[in-house]
N, C-alpha and C positions, 0 to 999 in steps of 0.2 A: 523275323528279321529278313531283312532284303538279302540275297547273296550277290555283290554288283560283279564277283566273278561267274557265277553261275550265267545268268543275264548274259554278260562279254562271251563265254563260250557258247553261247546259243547263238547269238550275233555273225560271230564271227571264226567258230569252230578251228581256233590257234588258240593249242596248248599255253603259247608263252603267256596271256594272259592268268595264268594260275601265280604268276613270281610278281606280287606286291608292285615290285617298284619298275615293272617292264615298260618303256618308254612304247607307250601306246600310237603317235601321233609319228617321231620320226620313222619308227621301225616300219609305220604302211600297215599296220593290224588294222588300226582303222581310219575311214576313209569318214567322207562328209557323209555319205549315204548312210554308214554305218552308226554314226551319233545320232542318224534321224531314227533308224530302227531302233538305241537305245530309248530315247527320250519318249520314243512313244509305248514301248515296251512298260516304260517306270509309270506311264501315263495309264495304261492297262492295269496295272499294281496299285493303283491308288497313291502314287506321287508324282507331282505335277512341277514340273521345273521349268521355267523362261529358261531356254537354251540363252539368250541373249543379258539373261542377267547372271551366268553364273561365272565364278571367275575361273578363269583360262586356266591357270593350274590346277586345279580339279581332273580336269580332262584329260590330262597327261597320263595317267597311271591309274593300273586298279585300284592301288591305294587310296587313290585321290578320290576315284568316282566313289567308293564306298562310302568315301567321309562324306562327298555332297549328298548323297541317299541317307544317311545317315542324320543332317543335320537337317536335312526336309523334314523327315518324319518326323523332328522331333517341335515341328512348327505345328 
């Protein structure tokens, strides 16, 4: 299994990503440049995501990204 926190702490080396529901986007954890080192990160992993297809609240919280990693792999 993916860890989309582990991932996020490599990224972006802020603990607060370890707390589920940390508002990723307003907080400034991370930035555009940051989503691009995710996405290519997952792309390294063997899941491959249209940043442009994916829906906007995903993005917001670790939560969220885990489920969209989650619902890849299961494609």
């Amino acid at each position: 299994m993916i860890d989309a926190k582990k991932i996020l702490m490599e990224i972006c080396e802020d603990e607060r990503v370890l707390d589920d529901n940390q508002e990723l986007i307003e907080s400034g954890i991370l930035d555009s440049y940051a989503y691009i080192m995710l996405f290519s990160k997952l792309e390294d992993l063997g899941i491959a995501i249209v940043p442009t297809r994916v829906d906007k609240n995903y993005l917001k919280t670790p939560m969220g990204i885990q489920k969209m990693i989650d619902e890849a792999q299961k494609k």
